[in-house]
MINUGU-679899 format. One record per residue (C-alpha): residue in one letter; x, y, z. Coordinates in steps of 0.02 Angstrom, whole numbers, padded with zeros to 5 digits, always signed. Each point is the difference from the previous one (the first is absolute). Layout:
N
AXYZ...
This chain:
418
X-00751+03833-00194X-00126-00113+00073X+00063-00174+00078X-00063-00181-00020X+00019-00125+00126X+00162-00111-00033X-00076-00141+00079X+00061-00104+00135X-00021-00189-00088X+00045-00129+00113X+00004-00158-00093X+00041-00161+00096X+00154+00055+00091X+00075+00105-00130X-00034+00191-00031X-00021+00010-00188X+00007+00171-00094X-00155+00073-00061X-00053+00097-00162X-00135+00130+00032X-00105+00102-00124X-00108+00093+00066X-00083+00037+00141X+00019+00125+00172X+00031-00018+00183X-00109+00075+00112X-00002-00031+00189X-00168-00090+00033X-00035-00146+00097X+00180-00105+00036X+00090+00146-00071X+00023+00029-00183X-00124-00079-00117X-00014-00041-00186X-00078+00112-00115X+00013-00012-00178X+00087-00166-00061X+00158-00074+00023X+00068-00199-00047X+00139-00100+00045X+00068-00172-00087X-00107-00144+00025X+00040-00175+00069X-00017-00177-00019X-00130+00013+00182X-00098+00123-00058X-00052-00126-00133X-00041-00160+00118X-00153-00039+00080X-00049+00012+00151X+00022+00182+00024X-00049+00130+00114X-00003+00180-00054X-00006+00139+00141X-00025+00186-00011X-00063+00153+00052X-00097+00114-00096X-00108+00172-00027X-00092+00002-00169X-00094+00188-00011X-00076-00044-00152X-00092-00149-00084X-00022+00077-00197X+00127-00095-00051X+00100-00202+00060X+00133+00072+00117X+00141-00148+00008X+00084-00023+00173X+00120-00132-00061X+00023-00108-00136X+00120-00144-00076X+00073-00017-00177X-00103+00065-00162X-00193-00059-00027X+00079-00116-00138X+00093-00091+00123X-00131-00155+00064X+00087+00017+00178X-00041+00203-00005X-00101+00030+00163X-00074+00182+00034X-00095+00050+00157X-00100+00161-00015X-00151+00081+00012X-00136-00010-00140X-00058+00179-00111X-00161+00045+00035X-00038-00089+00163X+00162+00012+00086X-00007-00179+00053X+00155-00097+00067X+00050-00123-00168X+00123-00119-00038X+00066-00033-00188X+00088-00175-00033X+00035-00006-00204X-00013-00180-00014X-00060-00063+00164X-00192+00058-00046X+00036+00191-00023X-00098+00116+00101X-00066-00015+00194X-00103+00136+00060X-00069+00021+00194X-00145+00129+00050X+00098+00095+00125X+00032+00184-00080X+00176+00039+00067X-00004+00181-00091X-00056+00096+00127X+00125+00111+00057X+00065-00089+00143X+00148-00102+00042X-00037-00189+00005X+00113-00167+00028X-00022-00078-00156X+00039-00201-00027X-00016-00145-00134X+00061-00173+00046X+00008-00084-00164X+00014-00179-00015X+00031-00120-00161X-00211-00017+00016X-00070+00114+00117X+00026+00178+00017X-00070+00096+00151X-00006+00197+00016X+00008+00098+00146X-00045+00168+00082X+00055+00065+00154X+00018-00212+00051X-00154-00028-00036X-00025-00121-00181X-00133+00079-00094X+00052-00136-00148X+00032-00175-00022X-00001-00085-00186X+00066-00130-00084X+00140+00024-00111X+00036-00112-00145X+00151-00097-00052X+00157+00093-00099X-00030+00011-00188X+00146+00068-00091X+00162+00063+00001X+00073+00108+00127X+00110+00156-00062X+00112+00064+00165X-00007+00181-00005X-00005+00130+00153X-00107+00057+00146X-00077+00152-00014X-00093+00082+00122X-00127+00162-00032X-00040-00065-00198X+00027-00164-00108X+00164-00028-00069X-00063+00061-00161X+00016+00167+00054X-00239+00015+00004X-00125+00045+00113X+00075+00063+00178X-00028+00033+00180X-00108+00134+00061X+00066+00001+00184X+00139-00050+00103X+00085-00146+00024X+00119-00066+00154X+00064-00153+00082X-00023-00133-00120X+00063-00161+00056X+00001-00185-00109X+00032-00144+00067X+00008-00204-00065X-00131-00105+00089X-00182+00041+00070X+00007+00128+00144X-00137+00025+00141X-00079+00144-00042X-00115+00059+00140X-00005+00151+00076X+00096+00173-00047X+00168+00034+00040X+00022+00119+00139X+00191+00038-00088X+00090-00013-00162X+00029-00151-00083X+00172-00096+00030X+00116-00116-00073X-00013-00172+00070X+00062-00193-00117X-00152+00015-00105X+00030+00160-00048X+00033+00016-00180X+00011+00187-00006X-00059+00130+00100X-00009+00206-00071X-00011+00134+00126X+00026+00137-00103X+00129+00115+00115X+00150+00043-00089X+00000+00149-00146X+00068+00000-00183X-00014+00096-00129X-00159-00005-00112X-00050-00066-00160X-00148+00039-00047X-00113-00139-00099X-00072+00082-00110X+00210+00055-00064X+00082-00172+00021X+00018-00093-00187X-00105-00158+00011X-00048-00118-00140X-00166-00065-00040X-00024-00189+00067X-00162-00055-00058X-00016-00096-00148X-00096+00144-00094X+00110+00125+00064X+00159-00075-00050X-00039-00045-00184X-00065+00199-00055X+00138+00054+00115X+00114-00115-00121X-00102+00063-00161X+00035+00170+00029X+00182+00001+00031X+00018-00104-00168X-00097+00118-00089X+00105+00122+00054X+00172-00082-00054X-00112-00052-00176X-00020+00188-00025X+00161+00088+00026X+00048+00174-00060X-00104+00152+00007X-00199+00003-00012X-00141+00133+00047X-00070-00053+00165X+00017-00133+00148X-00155-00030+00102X+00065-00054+00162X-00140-00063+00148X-00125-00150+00044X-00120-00077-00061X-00105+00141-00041X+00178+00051-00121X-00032-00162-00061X-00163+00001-00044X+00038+00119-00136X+00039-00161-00102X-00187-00036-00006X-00037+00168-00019X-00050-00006-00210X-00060+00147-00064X+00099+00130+00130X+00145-00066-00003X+00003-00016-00201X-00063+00180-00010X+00140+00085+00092X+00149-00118+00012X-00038-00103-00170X+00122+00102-00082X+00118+00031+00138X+00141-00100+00052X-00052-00077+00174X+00030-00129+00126X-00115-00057+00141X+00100-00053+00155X-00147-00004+00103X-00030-00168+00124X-00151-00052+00103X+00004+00010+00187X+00171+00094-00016X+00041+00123+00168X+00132+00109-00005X+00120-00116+00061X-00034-00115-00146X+00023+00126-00137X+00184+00078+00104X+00036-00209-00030X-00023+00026-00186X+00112+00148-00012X+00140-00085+00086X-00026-00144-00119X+00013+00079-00187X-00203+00062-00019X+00085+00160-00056X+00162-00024-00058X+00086+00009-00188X-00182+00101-00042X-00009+00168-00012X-00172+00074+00006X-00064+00160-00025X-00119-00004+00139X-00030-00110+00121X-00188+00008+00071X-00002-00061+00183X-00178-00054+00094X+00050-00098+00163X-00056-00023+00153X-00161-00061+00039X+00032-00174+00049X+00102+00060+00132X-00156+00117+00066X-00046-00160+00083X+00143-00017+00108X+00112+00148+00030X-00033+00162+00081X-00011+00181-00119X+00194-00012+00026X+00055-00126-00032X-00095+00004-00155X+00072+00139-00033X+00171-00080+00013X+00001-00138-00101X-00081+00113-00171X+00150+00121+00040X+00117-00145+00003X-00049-00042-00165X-00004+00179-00067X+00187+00012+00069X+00071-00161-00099X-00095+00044-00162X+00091+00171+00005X+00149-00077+00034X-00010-00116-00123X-00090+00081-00142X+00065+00198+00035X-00029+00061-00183X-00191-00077+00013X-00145+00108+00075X-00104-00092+00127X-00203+00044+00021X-00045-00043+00140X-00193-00062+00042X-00089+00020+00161X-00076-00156+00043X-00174-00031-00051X-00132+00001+00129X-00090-00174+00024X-00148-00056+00085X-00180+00017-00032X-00015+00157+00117X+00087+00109+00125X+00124-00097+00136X+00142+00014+00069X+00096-00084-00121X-00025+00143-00128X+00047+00129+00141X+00173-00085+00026X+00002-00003-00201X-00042+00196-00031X+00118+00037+00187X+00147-00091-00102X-00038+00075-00172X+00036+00178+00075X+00156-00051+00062X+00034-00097-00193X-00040+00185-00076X+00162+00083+00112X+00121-00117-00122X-00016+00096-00161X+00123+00112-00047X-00054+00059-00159X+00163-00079-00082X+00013-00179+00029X-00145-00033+00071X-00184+00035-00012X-00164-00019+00098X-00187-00046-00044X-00140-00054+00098X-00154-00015-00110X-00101-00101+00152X-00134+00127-00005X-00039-00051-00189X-00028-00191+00061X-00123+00043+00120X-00181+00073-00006X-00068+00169+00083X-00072-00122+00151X+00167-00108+00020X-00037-00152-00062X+00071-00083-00125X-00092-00038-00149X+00012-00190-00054X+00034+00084-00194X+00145+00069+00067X+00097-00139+00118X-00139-00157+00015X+00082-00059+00165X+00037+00147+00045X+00182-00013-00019X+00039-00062-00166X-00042+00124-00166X-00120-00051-00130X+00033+00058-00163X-00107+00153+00031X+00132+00021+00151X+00150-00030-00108X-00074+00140-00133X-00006+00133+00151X+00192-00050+00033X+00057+00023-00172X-00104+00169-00030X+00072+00073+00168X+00184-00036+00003X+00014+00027-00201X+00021+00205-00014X+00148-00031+00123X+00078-00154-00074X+00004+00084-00176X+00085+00153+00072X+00121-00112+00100X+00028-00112-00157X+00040+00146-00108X+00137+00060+00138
């Protein structure tokens, strides 16, 4: 089994037990570094200005924001995030409700370590590379609430986006320190020291993408709510559950499709935007299936998690979910979708999609559960996408929604009639 650092928290002058994740050692730099994601609880001094926020860091990729370390959920207005930006790899700093977002020009995603730093003060927030400040902003005065929640380091608290790198000695401390230079050693403990993560010691794993987590955002939460009460409103037995994101849930603005083929059939959509895998493992635990008894269930998950997590771990989380519905639901037969492909063209996003869709296809059994990857249909003879099919390339028009129902129905009528 692979290991996770247990990290080493030292927090004022007491050593407080942490709760990792995900995330590897590997011996780089000071010894074992981050990589993957990992929190620990939060604290009252992670939430007071003036702070100063020390790590280092090697990002090999800037597609995507890769989060170093962050504090409580964005809907907390003391939630601080430093990171670097999609796209252009910068080195950025998020405050929710101290001005939001704070973005240098200094492109840290370039496949070497670097001795990263943000001194944030109640209005004033400087960033830092390799001690030199390559950012200095105001900030502006708290506007609302705070909600405590945890630190997380390698992704926000809400389980999204990632790290693509390592991560290793991160050190906060209360007060403004003198950042100038780079350290010729690891970081250490010293009175300011709030907390300080070296990332040594080994645990056992948890993968992300497997670990139950509820939705936080405000959208998030209220389908996440709908669904589970449609699900206790509709007890008993019915023909199919449609279990997935928001490209599940689109099926509810589907019209003509969805009338033509399920009009007449007994079915319930239990499918929630932005959902990972994680999110819809959080639903099972919490009643999304139970007292129903379904037919089929029809399972399309996954591709919000294609911007975070490896083929694996991917891989992971949609057999997690497999595992409980069988468990929970043994007499119902379970069809499993490949994920769709996305994006205008060919990336490397759709590679990791098709690379983890091969892998999906090894779960059938022929009894319990089946496999079908219809991708090909959703794409032309050059690669692209056609707007007819998925407009932003991700989500299905009703064109899109008609080449679903047409290629999964021989299959779901010989499953239904089992």
């Amino acid at each position: 089994m692979k290991t996770i650092p247990r990290l080493l928290l030292l927090f004022l002058a007491t050593a407080v037990p942490c709760l990792g994740t995900a995330g590897e050692g590997v011996s780089e730099l000071f010894g074992k570094v981050l990589r993957g994601s990992t929190r620990v609880p939060g604290c009252a001094g992670f939430r007071q200005r003036p702070l100063t926020v020390e790590c280092w860091a090697r990002l090999d990729s800037a597609t995507g924001f890769n989060i170093l370390v962050s504090s409580d959920t964005q809907a907390s207005a003391e939630h601080w995030e430093l990171y670097s930006y999609a796209n252009s790899g910068v080195l950025s700093l998020y405050q929710s409700g101290r001005g939001g977002e704070i973005k240098s020009d200094a492109n840290v995603c370039d496949g070497k370590w670097h001795y990263l730093a943000a001194v944030i003060e109640p209005e004033r927030v400087r960033l830092f590379v390799d001690g030199v400040v390559v950012k200095d902003a105001p900030a502006t005065p708290l506007q609302g609430e705070p909600l405590p929640g945890d630190l997380s380091f390698g992704n926000l608290i809400e389980g999204i986006h990632g790290c693509a790198g390592a991560v290793d000695n991160v050190r906060i401390s209360s007060g403004v320190r003198n950042i100038s230079g780079v350290p010729t050693g690891p970081l250490v403990k010293d009175a300011a020291t709030l907390g300080l993560w070296d990332f040594e010691e080994t645990a056992p794993a948890r993968i992300a993408s497997t670990v139950p987590v509820p939705r936080v955002d405000a959208g998030g939460v209220a389908r996440q709510s709908q669904v589970l009460q449609r699900a206790k409103d509709s007890p008993g037995e019915c023909d199919i559950a449609f279990i997935g994101d928001s490209i599940t849930q689109g099926w509810e603005a589907a019209g003509e499709p969805w009338q033509k083929f399920y009009g007449n059939r007994r079915c319930l959509n239990f499918g929630v935007v932005g959902d990972l895998t994680e999110n819809v493992l959080w639903r099972l635990e919490n009643g999304q299936i139970d007292g129903i008894n379904p037919k089929v269930v029809v399972l399309m998950i996954g591709t919000n998690n294609t911007l975070r997590d490896s083929e694996a771990d991917i891989l992971a989380g949609v057999q997690a979910i497999v595992k409980q519905i069988c468990s929970r639901l043994p007499e119902t037969k379970v069809l499993l979708l490949g994920i769709f492909p996305r994006g205008r063209t060919f990336d490397a996003q759709r590679g990791k999609i098709l690379q983890v869709n091969q892998a999906l296809a090894k779960m059938a059994d022929g009894k319990n559960i089946f496999f079908m990857d219809f991708g090909p249909q959703l794409i032309e003879a050059d690669g692209s996408i056609s707007p007819s099919v998925m407009p932003d390339s991700l989500h299905l028009s009703g064109c899109g929604y008609e080449i679903w129902a047409e290629a999964i129905e021989p299959k779901l009528k010989e499953l239904l009639q089992k």
